[in-house]
C-alpha positions in Angstrom: 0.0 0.0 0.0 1.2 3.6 -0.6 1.9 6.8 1.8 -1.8 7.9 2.4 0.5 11.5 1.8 1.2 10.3 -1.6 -2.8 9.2 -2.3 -3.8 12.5 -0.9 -1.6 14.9 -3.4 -2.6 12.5 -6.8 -5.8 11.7 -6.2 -6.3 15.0 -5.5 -6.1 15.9 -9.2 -9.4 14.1 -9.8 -12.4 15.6 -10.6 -15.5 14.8 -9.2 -16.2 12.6 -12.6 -13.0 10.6 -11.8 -11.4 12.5 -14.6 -7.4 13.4 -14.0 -5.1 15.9 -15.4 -2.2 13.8 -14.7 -3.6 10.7 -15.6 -4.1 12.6 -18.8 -1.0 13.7 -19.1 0.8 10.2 -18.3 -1.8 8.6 -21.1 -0.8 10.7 -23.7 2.5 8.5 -24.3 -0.2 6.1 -25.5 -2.5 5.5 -27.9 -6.2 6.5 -26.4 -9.9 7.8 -26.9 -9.2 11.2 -26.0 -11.3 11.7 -22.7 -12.3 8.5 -21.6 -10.1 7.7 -19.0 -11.8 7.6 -15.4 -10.3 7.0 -12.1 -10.9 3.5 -10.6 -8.5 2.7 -7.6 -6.0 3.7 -5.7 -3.6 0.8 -3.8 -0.5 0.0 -4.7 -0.7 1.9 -7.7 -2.8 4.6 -9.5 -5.2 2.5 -12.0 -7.9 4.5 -14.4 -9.6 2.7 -16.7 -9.9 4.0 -20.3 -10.8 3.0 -23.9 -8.5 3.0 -27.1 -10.2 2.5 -30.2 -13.3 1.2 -28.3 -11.5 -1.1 -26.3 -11.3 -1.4 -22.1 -7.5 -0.8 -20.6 -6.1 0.2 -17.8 -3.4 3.1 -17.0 -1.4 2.1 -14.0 0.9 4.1 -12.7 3.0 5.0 -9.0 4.9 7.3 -7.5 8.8 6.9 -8.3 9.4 7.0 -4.6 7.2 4.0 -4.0 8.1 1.8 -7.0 11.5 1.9 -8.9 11.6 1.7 -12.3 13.8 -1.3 -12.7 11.3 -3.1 -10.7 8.2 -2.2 -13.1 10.5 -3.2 -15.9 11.0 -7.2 -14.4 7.9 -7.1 -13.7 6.5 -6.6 -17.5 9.2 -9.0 -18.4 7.7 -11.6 -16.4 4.4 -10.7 -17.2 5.2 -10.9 -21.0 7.2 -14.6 -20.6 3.9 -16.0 -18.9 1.5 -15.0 -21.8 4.4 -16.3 -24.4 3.7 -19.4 -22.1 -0.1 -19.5 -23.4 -1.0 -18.4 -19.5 -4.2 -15.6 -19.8 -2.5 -12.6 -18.5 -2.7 -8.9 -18.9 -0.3 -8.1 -21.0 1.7 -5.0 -21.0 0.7 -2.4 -23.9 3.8 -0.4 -25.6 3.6 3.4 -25.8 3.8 5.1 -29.3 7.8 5.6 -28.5 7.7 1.1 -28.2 8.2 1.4 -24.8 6.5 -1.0 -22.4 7.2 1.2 -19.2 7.4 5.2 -19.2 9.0 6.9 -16.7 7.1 10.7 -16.9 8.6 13.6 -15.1 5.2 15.8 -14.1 4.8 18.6 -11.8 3.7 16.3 -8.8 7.1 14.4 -9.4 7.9 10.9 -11.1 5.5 8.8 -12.0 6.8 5.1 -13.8 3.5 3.9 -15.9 2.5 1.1 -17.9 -1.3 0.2 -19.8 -2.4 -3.0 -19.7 -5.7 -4.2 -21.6 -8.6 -5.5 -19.3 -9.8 -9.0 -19.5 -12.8 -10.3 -20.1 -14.8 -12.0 -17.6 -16.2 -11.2 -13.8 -14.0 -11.4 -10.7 -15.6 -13.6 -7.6 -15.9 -13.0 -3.4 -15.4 -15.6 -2.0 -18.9 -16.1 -0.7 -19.6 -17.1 -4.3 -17.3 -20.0 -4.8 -18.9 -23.6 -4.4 -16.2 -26.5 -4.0 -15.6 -26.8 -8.0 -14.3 -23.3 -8.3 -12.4 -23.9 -5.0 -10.8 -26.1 -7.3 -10.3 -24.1 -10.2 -9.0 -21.8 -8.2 -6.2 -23.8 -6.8 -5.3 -25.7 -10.0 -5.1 -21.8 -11.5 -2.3 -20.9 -9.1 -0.9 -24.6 -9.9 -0.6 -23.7 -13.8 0.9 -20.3 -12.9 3.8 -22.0 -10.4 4.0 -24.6 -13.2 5.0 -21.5 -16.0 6.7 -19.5 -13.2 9.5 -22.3 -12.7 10.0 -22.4 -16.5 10.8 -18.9 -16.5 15.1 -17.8 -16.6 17.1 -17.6 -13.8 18.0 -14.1 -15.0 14.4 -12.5 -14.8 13.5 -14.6 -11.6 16.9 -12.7 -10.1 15.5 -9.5 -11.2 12.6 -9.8 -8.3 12.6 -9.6 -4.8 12.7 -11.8 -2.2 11.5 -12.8 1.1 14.5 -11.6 2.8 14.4 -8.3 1.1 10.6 -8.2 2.7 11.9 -8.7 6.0 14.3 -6.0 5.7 11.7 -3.3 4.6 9.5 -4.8 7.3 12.5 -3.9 9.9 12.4 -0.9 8.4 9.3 0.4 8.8 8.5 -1.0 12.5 9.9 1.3 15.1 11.5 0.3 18.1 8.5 1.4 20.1 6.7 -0.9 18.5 8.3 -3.7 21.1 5.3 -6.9 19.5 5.9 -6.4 16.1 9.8 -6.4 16.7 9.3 -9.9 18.4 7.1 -10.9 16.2 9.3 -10.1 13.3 12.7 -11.3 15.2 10.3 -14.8 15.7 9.0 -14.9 12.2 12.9 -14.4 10.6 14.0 -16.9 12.6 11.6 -19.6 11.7 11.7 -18.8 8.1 15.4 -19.1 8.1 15.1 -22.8 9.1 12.9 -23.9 6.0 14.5 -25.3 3.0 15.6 -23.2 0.1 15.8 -25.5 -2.6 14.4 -25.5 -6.3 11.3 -27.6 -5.6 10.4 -25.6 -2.3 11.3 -22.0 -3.4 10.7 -20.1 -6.6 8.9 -16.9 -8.1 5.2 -16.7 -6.7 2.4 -14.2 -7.5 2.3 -13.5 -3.9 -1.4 -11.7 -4.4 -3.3 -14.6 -5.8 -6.6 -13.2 -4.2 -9.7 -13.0 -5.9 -9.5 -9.3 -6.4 -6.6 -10.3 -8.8 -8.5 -13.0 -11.0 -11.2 -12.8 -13.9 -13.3 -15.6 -14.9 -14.9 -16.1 -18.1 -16.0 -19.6 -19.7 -14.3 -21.7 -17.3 -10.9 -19.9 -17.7 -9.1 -17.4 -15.4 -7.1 -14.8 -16.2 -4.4 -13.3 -13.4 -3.9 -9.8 -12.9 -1.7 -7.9 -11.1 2.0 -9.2 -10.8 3.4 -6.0 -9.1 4.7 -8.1 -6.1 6.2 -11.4 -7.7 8.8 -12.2 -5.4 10.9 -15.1 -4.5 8.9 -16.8 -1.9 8.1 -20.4 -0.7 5.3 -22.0 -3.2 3.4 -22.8 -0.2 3.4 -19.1 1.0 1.6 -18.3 -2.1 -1.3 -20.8 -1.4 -1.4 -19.6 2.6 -1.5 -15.5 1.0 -4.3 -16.6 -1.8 -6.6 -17.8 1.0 -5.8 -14.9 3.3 -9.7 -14.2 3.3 -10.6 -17.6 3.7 -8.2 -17.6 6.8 -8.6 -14.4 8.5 -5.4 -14.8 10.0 -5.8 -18.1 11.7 -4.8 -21.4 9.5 -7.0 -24.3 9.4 -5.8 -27.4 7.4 -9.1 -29.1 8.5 -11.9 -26.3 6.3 -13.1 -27.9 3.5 -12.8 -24.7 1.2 -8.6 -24.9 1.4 -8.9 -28.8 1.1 -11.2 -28.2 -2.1 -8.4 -25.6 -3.1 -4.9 -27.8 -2.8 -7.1 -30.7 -4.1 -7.1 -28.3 -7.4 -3.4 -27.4 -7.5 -2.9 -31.4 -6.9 -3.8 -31.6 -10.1 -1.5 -29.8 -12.3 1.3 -30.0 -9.8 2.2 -32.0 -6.9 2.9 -30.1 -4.1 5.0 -32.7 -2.2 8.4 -31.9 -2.6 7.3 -28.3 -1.5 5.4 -28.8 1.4 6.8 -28.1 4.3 3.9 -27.7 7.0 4.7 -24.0 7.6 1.4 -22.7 6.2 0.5 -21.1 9.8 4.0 -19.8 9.1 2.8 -18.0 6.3 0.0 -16.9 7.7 1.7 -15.1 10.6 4.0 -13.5 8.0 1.2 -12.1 5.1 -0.2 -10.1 8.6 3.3 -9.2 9.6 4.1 -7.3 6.0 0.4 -6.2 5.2 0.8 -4.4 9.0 4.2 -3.3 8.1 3.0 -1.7 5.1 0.1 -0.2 6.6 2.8 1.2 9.2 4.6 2.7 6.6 1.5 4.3 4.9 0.1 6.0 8.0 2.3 8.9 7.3 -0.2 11.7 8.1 -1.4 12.9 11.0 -5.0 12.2 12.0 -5.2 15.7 13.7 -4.0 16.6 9.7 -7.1 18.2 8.1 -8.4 15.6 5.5 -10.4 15.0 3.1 -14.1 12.9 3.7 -12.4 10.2 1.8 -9.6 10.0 3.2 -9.8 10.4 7.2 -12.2 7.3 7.3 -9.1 5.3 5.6 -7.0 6.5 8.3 -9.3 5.7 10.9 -9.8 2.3 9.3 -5.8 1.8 8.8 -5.2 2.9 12.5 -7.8 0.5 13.9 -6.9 -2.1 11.9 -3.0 -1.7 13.1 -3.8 -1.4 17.0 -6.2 -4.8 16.8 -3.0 -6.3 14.9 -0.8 -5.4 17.7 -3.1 -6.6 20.2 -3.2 -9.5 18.9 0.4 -9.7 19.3 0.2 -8.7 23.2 
C-alpha cells in the first residue's frame, strides 16, 4: 500500500467525474480515446480505466518514490514470458515511442506507468465460490507455479525476495513498537530454518486473491504481478486464502482442502510442502501491517479530506487490533 501523503496529493487531481489531469497527461505517451479515462482505484498503484479504439485498458501508474523503475521493468518481463507461455494474463501495452514502461517527469514528481488491456470475464468474493471453483482456483495458481518455474534464472533474479521483505519490514516497524519487533525477530528466525531449494522456493504471484482473477467460460485470467517475489510455493497458497483464513490457518476447512485438491492436479505439491502454512500466515499479517505502518504517514489531527480520514481511521484500527493480537 502507498503513503496515504502520496494518495492524498494525486488523487487530489481528480475531478468529481473521476477525470485526472495527470492521468491525462501520463496517457498521452499512448494510444487512447481522447477523454475516456476515469479513475478507478488507488492501492499499490494509481489504476484508471480507459478505452482506445473502443476497447477497455487500464493506465497504471505510481509514484517513483514508491516503485522503482527497474522493478516495473522485471515485472513486465515476467508478465510478458507467462502469456508467451499461453497463460491468460494482462499483458503490457507499448507506448507510441515502443516502450512497455514510461517513466514521466510531471509537476507532482515521477511517476513510472505502464497500460495494460482489461480481461474479459467477472471477478468472484469468496462467498460465491462452491467446491468446484475452490478447485479451479487452486489448479489456476498450480498452472501459474508450473509456467513460473519455467521462466530464466536471469528474470527470476530481477525480483525480490523474502529476505528483502523482511528487511523493509525492519524498516518500517519502530523500536517502540516492542510486539511487532518480536514478532518479526520470531518470524525471521523460523523462516530461516525452511529449505531453500528449487522444488520448495521459486517466483510466486504473492497476491493470488480474488480481487486479482477474472473468470470467463471456465478460464481465469491473473492480474496484477506488481509483487512477484521469490517466496516459498506454499506461501503463495497460505496468501491466496488470506480471506478464507482471517489470519488463523485451518488445514481441517473444507474450502482450502477443495483448493490444494485443485493445484494437486497440475502440480504436486509434495516436494514443497513443508507444514509452515500457519507460518505463512503469521507473515502475510506481519508485512500487510508493516505496510500499513509505513503508509500511516499523516497525522489524524491533519485536516483531510471525507475520503480520506475514514481510511485512516480504518488503517489505524486495523494496526492497534493487529498489535493486540500480538500482546
Amino acid at each position: 500500500m502507498m503513503r496515504l501523503s502520496t494518495m492524498l496529493r494525486v488523487d487530489a487531481t481528480a475531478d468529481p467525474e473521476g477525470r485526472s489531469w495527470l492521468a491525462q497527461e501520463i496517457l498521452g505517451r499512448w494510444a487512447h480515446d481522447p477523454g475516456s479515462e476515469r479513475f478507478f482505484r488507488s492501492s499499490t498503484n494509481f489504476l484508471y480505466r480507459f478505452q482506445s479504439s473502443g476497447t477497455g485498458h487500464f493506465l497504471r501508474f505510481a509514484d517513483g518514490a514508491e516503485r522503482r523503475r527497474e522493478d516495473v521493468v522485471a515485472e513486465m518481463d515476467v508478465v510478458r514470458s507467462l502469456a508467451a507461455s499461453g497463460l491468460k494474463v494482462a499483458s503490457p501495452v507499448r507506448s507510441g515511442a515502443g516502450r512497455l514502461v514510461e517513466t514521466v517527469e510531471t509537476n507532482l514528481g515521477t511517476f513510472h506507468a505502464v497500460v495494460l488491456p482489461a480481461l474479459e470475464g467477472s471477478t468472484l468474493e469468496i462467498d460465491e465460490l462452491e467446491a468446484a471453483r475452490f478447485r479451479a482456483w487452486g489448479a489456476a495458481l498450480g498452472r501459474l507455479h508450473v509456467a513460473m518455474r519455467q521462466l530464466p534464472d536471469d528474470l527470476i533474479g530481477r525480483r525480490r525476495t523474502w529476505r528483502d521483505d523482511l528487511a523493509i519490514a525492519a524498516r518500517h516497524i519502530p523500536a517502540d513498537a516492542r510486539a511487532m519487533r518480536r514478532e518479526l525477530s520470531a518470524v525471521s528466525t523460523v523462516l530461516e530454518a525452511l529449505p531453500d531449494d528449487a522444488d520448495s522456493i521459486g517466483l510466486i504471484h504473492f497476491d493470488f486473491e480474488l480481487d486479482n482473477l477474472v473468470w470467463r467460460d471456465g478460464e481465469i485470467g491473473v492480474l496484477d504481478f506488481d509483487d512477484c517475489a521469490r517466496y516459498w510455493y506454499e506461501a503463495d497458497v497460505v496468501f491466496a486464502l488470506g480471506e478464507l483464513f482471517d489470519g488463523r490457518f485451518d488445514a481441517s476447512d473444507p474450502s482450502y482442502r477443495e483448493f490444494l485438491a485443485g493445484y494437486e492436479t497440475v502440480r504436486d505439491p509434495g516436494p514443497m510442502w513443508q507444514g509452515a502454512a500457519p507460518d505463512f500466515v503469521r507473515l502475510a499479517e506481519l508485512l500487510r501491517h508493516a505496510r500499513v505502518l509505513r503508509a500511516l504517514d499523516l497525522s489524524p489531527d491533519d485536516q483531510q479530506p471525507d475520503w480520506l480520514a475514514p481510511l485512516h481511521r480504518k488503517l489505524a484500527d486495523r494496526l492497534a487490533a493487529y498489535e493486540a493480537t500480538l500482546g
